[in-house]
Legacy VTK file of the C-alpha trace (Angstrom):
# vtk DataFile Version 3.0
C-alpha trace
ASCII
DATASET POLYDATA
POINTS 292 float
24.433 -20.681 35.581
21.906 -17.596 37.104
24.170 -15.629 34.159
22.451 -18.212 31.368
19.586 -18.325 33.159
18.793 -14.612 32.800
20.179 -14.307 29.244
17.830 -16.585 28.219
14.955 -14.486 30.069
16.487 -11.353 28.538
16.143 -12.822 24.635
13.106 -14.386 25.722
11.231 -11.041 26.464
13.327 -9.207 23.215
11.235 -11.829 21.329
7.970 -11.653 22.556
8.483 -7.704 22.647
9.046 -7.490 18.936
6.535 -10.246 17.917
4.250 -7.278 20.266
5.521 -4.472 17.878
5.024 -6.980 14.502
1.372 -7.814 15.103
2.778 -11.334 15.117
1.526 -13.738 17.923
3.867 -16.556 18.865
2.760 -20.039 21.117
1.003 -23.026 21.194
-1.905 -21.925 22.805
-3.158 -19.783 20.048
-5.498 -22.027 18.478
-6.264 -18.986 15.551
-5.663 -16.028 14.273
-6.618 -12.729 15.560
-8.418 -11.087 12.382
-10.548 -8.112 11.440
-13.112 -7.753 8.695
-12.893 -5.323 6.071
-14.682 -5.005 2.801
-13.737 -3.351 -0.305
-15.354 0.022 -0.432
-17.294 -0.244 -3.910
-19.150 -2.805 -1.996
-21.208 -0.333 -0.060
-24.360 0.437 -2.185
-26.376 3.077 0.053
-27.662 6.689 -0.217
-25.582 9.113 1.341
-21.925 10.639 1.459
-18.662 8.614 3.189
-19.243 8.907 6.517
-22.468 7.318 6.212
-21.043 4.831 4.477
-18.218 3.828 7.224
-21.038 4.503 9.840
-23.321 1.689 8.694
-20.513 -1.282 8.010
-19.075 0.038 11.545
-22.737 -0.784 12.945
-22.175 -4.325 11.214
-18.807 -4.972 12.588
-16.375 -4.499 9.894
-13.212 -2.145 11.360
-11.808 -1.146 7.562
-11.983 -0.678 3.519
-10.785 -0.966 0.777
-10.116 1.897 -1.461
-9.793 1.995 -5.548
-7.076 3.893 -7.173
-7.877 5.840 -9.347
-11.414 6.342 -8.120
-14.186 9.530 -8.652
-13.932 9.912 -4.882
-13.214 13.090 -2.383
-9.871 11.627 -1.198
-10.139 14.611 1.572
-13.757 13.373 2.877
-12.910 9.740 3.222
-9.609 10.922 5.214
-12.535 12.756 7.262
-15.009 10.202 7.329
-12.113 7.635 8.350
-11.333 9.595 11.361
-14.669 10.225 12.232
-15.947 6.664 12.461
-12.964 4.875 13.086
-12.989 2.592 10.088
-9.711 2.086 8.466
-8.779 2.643 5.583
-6.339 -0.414 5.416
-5.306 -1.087 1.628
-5.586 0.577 -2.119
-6.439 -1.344 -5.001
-4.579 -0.613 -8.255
-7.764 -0.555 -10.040
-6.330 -0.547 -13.848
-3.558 -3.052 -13.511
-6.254 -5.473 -15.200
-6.547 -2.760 -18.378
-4.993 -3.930 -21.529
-3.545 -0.202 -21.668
-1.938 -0.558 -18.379
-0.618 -4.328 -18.072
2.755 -4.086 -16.531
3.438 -7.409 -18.903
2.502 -5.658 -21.806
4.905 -5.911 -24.817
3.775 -2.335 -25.736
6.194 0.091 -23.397
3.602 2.654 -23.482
1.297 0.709 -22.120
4.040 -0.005 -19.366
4.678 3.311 -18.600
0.881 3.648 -18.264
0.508 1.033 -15.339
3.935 2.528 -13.280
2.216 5.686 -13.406
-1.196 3.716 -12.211
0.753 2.210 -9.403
2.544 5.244 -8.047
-0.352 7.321 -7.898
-1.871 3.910 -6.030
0.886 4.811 -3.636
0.672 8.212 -3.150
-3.107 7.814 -2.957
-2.550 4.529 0.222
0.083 7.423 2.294
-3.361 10.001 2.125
-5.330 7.457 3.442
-2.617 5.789 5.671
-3.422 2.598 4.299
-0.031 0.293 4.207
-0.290 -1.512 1.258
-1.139 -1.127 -2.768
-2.984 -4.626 -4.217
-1.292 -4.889 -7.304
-1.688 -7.617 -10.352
1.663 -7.679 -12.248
0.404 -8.863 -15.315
-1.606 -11.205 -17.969
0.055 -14.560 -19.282
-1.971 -14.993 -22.522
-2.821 -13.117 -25.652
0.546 -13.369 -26.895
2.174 -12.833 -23.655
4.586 -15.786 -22.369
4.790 -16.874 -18.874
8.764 -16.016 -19.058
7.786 -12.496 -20.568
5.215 -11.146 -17.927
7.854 -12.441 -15.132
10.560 -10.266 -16.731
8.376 -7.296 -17.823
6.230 -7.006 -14.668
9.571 -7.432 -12.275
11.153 -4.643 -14.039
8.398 -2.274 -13.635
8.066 -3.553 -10.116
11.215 -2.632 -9.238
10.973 0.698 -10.151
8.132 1.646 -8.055
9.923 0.170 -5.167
11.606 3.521 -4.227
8.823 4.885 -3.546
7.073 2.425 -1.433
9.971 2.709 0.716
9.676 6.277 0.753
6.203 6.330 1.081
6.030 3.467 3.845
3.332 1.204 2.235
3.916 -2.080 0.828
3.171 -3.597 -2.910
0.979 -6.775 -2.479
1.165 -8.644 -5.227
-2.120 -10.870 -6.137
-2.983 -13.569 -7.992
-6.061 -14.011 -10.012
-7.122 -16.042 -12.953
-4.333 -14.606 -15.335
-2.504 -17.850 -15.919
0.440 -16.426 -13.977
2.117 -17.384 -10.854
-0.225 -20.483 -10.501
1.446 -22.210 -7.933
2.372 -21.489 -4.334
5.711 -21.681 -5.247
6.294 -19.404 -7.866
4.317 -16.870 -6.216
7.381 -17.087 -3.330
10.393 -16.785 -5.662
8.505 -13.574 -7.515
8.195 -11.707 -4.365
11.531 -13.167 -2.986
13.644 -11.835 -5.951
13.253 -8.367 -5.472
15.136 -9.058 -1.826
12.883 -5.918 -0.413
10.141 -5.740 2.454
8.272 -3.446 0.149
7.120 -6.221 -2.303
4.982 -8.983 -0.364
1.972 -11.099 -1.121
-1.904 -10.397 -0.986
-3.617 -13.518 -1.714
-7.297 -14.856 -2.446
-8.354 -17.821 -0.571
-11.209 -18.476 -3.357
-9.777 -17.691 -6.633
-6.674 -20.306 -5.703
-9.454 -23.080 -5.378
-9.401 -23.311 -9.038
-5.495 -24.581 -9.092
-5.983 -27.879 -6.998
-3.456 -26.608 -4.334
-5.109 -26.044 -0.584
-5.680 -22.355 0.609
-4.259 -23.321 3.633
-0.839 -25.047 2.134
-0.506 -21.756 -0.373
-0.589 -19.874 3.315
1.683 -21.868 4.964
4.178 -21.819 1.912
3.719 -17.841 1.878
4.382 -17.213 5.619
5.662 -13.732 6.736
5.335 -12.677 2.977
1.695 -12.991 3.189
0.298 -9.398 3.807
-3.557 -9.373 3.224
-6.178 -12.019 2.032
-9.494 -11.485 0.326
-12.880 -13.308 1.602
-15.407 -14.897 -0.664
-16.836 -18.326 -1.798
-16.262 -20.317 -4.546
-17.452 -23.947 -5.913
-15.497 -26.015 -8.402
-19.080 -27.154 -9.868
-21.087 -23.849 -8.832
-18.421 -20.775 -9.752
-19.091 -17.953 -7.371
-21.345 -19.024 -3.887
-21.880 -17.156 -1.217
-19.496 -17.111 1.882
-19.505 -20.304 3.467
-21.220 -22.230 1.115
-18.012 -22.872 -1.422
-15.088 -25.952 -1.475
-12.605 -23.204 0.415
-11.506 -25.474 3.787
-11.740 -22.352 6.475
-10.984 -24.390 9.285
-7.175 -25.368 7.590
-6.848 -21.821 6.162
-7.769 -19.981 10.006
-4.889 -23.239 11.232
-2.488 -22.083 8.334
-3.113 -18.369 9.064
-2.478 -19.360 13.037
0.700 -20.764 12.214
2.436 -18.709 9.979
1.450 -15.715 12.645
-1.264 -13.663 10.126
-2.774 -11.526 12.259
-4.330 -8.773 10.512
-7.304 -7.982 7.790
-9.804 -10.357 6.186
-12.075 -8.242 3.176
-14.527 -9.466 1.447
-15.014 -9.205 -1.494
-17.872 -10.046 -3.158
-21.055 -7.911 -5.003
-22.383 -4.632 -3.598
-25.177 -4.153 -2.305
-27.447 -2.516 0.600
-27.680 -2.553 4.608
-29.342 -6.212 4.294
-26.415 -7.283 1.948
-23.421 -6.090 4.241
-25.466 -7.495 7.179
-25.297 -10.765 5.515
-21.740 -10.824 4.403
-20.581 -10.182 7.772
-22.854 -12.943 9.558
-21.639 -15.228 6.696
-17.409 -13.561 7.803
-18.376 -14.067 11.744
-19.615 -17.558 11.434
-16.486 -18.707 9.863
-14.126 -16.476 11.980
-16.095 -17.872 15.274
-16.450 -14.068 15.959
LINES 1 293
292 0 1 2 3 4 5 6 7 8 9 10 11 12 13 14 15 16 17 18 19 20 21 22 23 24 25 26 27 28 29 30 31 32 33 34 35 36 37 38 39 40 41 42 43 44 45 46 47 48 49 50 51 52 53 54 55 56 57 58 59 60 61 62 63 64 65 66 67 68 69 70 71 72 73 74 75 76 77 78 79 80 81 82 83 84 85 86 87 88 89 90 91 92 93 94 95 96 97 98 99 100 101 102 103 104 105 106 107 108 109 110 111 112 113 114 115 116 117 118 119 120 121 122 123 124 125 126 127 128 129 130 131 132 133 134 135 136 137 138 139 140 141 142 143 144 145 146 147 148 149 150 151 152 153 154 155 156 157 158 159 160 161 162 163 164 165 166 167 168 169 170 171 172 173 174 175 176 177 178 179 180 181 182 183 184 185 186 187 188 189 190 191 192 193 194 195 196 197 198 199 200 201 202 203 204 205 206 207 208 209 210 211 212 213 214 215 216 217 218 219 220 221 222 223 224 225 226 227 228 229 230 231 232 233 234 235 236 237 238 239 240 241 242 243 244 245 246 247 248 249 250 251 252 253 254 255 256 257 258 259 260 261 262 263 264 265 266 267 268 269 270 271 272 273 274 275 276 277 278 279 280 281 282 283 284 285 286 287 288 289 290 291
C-alpha cells in the first residue's frame, strides 16, 4: 500500500515537473491562460533606430515581436536591441510565401524552389534572433491551383525544410488565411499531423477563421498541443476589419479554449502601424480582453 502510495506521488511530481519544463499548466483551478503580448514588428511606426523601437512597446507592456524574413533590417542591431530591452524576439514571418513567385503550391517548380529557399533563410534568420518558430503559409488554392494540388505540392516542400528546423531548433507554424485552403479545423490537424514531426505545428488567427462559421475557440480546442502561436485582431462579419474588441471573435470561449488545451505562451497583434498613441491603444484594447 505506502509502496502505491508513493509511486503515485513519484509520477505525480514527474508530471507536474515536465508540464513546468513545457510551459504547459495543468488543473482545474486555472480559470485562463497565462499569455504575453507581442506585436509584429512592422507595426512600430516611430523615429528612431531598434532599440527605440523595443524601448517604447516595452513602456506599453508588450514583452516581444515579430520579425519579417526577408526584411531591409540590421539583423545584428535587433539581436542588440533585443538584449538590451528585454523584448523578445519570439517568431519570423516568411514574408514572401504569399508571392506568386514563391507559392510553395505553385505548379511552376521554380517558383517552388523560390519559396524553400524563402523559408530556410526564414529559419536561419529565427536561430539569429532566437525566435522558435517560422509563420509559414503553404500555399494558394485558386488560380488554377486545386485543393488536392497545394496539399501535395506544399507538403513536399514542407518536408524538405524539416531538416533543418530540427537542426536549427525552431518550429514551422503553419497559418491559415483567406487562401481557400485548409478551411476547416480539421484539415488543418491532419496537414500538420502527416508529417509525424514536432517541427511542423500550427499558428493560427483567431479573426481571419471568423469568416468560416467554425468558433475560434472550437478550432483551438481541436488544435490542442499543435497550436504554437495565435495572432490578435478584430474582425466583423458585416464590418470587415474593427478594431480589437469591437469584432464577432468570442474572447471569453477562445481565453476558455486556450485554458484548456494548456496555451500558454504569445498573443501578437496584428493589425496597422502606427505611432506611440496607436501601440498605446492596441495594447489597452489586448489588456482589456486578456483581464491584464
Amino acid at each position: 500500500m505506502t509502496h502505491s502510495l508513493d509511486r503515485r506521488r513519484f509520477l505525480g511530481a514527474s508530471v507536474a515537473g515536465a508540464a513546468l519544463l513545457s510551459g504547459a499548466s495543468f488543473g482545474a483551478d486555472d480559470k485562463k491562460p497565462k499569455l504575453k503580448k507581442a506585436v509584429k514588428f512592422d507595426m512600430i511606426k516611430i523615429k528612431g533606430g531598434i532599440q527605440e523601437k523595443f524601448e517604447l512597446i516595452k513602456k506599453l507592456g508588450f514583452l516581444g515581436v515579430e520579425m519579417n524574413s526577408p526584411a531591409n533590417i540590421d539583423k545584428d542591431e535587433a539581436v542588440k536591441a533585443r538584449d538590451k530591452t528585454g523584448i523578445a524576439i519570439h517568431g519570423v514571418i516568411d514574408s514572401v510565401h504569399w508571392n506568386k513567385t514563391h507559392r510553395l503550391s505553385s505548379p511552376d517548380e521554380k517558383d517552388r524552389e523560390r519559396g524553400l529557399k524563402a523559408l530556410l533563410g526564414a529559419l536561419d534568420d529565427a536561430k539569429v534572433y532566437g525566435a522558435d518558430t517560422v509563420l509559414l503559409v503553404p500555399g494558394v488554392a485558386r488560380e488554377g491551383v486545386s485543393y488536392d494540388q497545394c496539399w501535395e505540392r506544399s507538403s513536399a516542400e514542407v518536408k524538405k525544410a524539416i531538416p533543418s528546423a530540427e537542426k536549427l531548433g525552431v518550429r514551422i507554424a503553419i497559418e491559415v488565411v483567406w487562401n481557400d485552403f485548409l478551411t476547416k479545423p480539421e484539415q488543418l490537424v491532419e496537414y500538420v499531423d502527416q508529417f509525424k514531426s514536432p517541427w511542423v505545428g500550427a499558428y493560427f488567427d483567431c479573426s481571419k477563421m471568423v469568416k468560416y462559421g467554425v468558433k475560434s475557440g472550437d478550432w483551438i480546442r481541436k488544435l490542442g498541443k499543435r497550436m504554437l502561436k495565435f495572432d490578435f485582431k478584430g474582425y466583423s462579419k458585416t464590418k470587415m476589419w474593427v478594431p480589437i474588441g469591437e469584432g464577432d471573435e468570442d474572447w471569453p470561449d477562445v481565453l476558455k479554449a486556450l485554458a484548456e488545451v494548456g496555451y500558454n505562451g504569445w498573443a501578437t497583434a496584428e493589425v496597422g502601424s502606427g505611432d506611440e498613441k496607436w501601440l498605446k491603444d492596441v495594447a489597452e484594447r489586448m489588456n482589456k480582453i486578456l483581464e491584464l
